[in-house]
C-alpha positions as a LaTeX table, in Angstrom:
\begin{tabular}{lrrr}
\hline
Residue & $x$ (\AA) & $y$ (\AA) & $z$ (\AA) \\
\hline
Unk1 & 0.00 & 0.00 & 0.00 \\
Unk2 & 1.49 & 3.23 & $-0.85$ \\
Unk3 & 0.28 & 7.17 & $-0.20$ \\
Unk4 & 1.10 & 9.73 & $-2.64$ \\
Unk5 & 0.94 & 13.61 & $-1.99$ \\
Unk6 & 1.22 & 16.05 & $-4.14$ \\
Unk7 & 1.23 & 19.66 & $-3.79$ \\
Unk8 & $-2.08$ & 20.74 & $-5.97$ \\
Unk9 & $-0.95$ & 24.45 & $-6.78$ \\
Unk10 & 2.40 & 25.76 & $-6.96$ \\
Unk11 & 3.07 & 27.83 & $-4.17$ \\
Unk12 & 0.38 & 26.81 & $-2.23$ \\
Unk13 & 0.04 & 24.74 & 0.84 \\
Unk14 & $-2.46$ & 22.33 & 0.05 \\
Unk15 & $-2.16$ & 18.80 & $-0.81$ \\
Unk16 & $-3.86$ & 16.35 & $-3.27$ \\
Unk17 & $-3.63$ & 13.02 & $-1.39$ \\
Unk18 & $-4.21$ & 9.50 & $-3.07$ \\
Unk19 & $-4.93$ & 6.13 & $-1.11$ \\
Unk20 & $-5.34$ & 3.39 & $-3.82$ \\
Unk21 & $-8.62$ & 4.89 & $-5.48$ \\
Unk22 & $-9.53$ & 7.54 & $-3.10$ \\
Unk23 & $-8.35$ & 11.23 & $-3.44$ \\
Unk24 & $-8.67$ & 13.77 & $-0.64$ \\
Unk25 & $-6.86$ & 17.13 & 0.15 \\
Unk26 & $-4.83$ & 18.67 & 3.52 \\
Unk27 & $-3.86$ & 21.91 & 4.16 \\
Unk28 & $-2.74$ & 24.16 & 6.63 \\
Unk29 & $-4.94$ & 26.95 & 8.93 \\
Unk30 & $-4.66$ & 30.68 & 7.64 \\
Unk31 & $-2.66$ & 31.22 & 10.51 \\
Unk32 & 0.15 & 28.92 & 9.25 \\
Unk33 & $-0.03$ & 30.52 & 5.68 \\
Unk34 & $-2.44$ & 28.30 & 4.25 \\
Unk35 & $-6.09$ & 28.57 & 3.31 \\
Unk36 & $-7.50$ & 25.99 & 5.71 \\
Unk37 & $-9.81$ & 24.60 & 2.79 \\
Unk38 & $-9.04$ & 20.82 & 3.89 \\
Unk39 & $-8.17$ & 19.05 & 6.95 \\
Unk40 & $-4.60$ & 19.23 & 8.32 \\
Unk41 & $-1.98$ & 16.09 & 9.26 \\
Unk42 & $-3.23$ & 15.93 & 12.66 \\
Unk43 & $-6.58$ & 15.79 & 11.89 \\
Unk44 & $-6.19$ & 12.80 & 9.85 \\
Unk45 & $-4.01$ & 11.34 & 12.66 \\
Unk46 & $-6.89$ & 11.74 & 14.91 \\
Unk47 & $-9.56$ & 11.16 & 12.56 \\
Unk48 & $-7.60$ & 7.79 & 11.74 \\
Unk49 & $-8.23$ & 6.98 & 15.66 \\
Unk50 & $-12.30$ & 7.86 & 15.42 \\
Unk51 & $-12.81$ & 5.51 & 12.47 \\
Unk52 & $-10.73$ & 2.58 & 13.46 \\
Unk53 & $-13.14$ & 2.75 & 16.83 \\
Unk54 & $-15.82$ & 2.93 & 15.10 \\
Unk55 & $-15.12$ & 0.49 & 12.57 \\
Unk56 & $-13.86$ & $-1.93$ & 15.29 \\
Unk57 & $-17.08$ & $-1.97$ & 17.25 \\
Unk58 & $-18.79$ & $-2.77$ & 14.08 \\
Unk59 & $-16.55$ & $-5.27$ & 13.10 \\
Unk60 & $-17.08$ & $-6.92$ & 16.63 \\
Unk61 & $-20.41$ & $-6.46$ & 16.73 \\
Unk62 & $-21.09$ & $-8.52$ & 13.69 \\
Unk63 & $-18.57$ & $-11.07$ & 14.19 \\
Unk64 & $-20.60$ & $-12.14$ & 18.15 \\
Unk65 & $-24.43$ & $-11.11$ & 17.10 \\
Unk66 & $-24.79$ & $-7.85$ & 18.75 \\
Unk67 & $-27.14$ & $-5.84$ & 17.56 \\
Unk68 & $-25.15$ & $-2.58$ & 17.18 \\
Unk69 & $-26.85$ & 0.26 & 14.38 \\
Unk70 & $-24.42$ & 2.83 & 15.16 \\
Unk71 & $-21.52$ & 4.65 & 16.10 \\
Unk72 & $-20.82$ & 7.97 & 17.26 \\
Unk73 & $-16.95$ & 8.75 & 18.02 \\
Unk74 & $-16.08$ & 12.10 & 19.25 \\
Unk75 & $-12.27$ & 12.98 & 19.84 \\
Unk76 & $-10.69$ & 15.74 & 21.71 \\
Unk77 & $-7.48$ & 16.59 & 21.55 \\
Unk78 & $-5.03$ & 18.42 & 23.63 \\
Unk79 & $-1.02$ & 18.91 & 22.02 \\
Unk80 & $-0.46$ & 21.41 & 24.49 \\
Unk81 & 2.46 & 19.64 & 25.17 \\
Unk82 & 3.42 & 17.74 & 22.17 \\
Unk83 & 6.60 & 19.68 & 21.55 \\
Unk84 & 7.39 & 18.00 & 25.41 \\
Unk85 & 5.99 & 14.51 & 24.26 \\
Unk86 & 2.46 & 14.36 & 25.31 \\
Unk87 & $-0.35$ & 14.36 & 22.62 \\
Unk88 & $-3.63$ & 13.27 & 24.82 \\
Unk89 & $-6.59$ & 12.36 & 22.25 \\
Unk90 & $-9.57$ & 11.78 & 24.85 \\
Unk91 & $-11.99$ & 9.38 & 22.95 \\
Unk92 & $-16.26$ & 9.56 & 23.53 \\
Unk93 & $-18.25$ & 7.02 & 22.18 \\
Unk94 & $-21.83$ & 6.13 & 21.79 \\
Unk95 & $-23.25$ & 2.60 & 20.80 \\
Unk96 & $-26.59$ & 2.72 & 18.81 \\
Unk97 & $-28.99$ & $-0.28$ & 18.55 \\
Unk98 & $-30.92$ & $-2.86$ & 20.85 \\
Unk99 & $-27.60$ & $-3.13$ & 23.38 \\
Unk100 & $-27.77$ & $-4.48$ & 26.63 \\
Unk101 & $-25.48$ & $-2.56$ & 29.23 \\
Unk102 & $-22.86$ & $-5.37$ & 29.08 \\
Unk103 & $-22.91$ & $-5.44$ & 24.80 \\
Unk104 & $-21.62$ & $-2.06$ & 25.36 \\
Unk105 & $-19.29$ & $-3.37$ & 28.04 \\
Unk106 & $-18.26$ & $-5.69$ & 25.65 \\
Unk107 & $-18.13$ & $-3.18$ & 23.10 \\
Unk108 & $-15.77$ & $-1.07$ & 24.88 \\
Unk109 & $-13.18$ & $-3.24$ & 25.94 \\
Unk110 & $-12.99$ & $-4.42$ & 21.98 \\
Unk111 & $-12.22$ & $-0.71$ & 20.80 \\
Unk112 & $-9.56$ & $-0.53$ & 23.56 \\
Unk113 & $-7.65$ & $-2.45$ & 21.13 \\
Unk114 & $-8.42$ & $-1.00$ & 17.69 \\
Unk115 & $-5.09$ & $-1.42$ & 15.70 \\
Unk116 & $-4.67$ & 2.15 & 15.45 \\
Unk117 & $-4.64$ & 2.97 & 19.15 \\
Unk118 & $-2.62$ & $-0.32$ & 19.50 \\
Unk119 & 0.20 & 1.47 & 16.59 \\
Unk120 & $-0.42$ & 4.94 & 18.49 \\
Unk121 & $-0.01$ & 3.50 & 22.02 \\
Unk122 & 2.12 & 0.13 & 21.95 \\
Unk123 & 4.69 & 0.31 & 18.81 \\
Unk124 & 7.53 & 1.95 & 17.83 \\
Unk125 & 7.16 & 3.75 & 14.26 \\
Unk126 & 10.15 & 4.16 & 11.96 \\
Unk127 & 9.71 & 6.73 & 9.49 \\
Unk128 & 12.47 & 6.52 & 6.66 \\
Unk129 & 12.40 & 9.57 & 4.72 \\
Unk130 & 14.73 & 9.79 & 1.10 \\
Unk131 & 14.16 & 11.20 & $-1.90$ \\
Unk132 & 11.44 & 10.57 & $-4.20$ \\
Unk133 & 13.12 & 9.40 & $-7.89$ \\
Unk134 & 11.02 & 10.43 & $-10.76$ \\
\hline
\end{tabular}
């Protein structure tokens, strides 16, 4: 799986991003010198934290026969000290459907361990970076 970025203006901040066959932008807030028409890189590294929740408790719910409709993921974040180490993401979550208190119980403990909080919390990440031959 590769991720290719491309800036989509010369000059300008923000980026055309393509996963397989999905396209989506990022940019930067006015404040930073872009126009803050898209989502920035942190964003997307929390949003990538919502949606593997989410998708986990779905995932979970189908595979043991619980009857869950919905999920709502909200995500707060705090990097008032990420330049010192600490980026706290503080994750709310609502289960939708026919759920008895312990299928939400149940559901809970399974999106403890959605592989992206796992790879945010538990692994070391090696980013190589070199330059791109065309």
């Amino acid at each position: 799986m590769s991720i290719d970025s491309q800036t989509e203006q010369s000059g300008a901040f923000r980026q055309v991003i393509r996963v397989g066959e999905h396209t989506f932008h990022a940019d930067v807030a006015p404040s930073l010198g872009g126009q803050g028409s898209a989502p920035g890189p942190h964003d997307y590294f929390d949003a990538s934290l919502a949606a593997c929740k989410a998708l986990t408790a779905h995932w979970y719910a189908k595979k043991h026969g619980i009857a869950l409709e919905r999920v709502e993921t909200h995500i707060e974040r705090d990097d008032s000290k990420e330049r010192q180490g600490t980026y706290v993401l503080k994750v709310k979550l609502a289960f939708h459907g026919a759920l008895s208190q312990q299928d939400k119980q149940r559901l809970h403990v399974a999106v403890a361990q959605c592989p992206v909080h796992k790879l945010m919390t538990t692994t070391t990440v090696e980013v190589v970076t070199e330059p791109l031959e065309s």
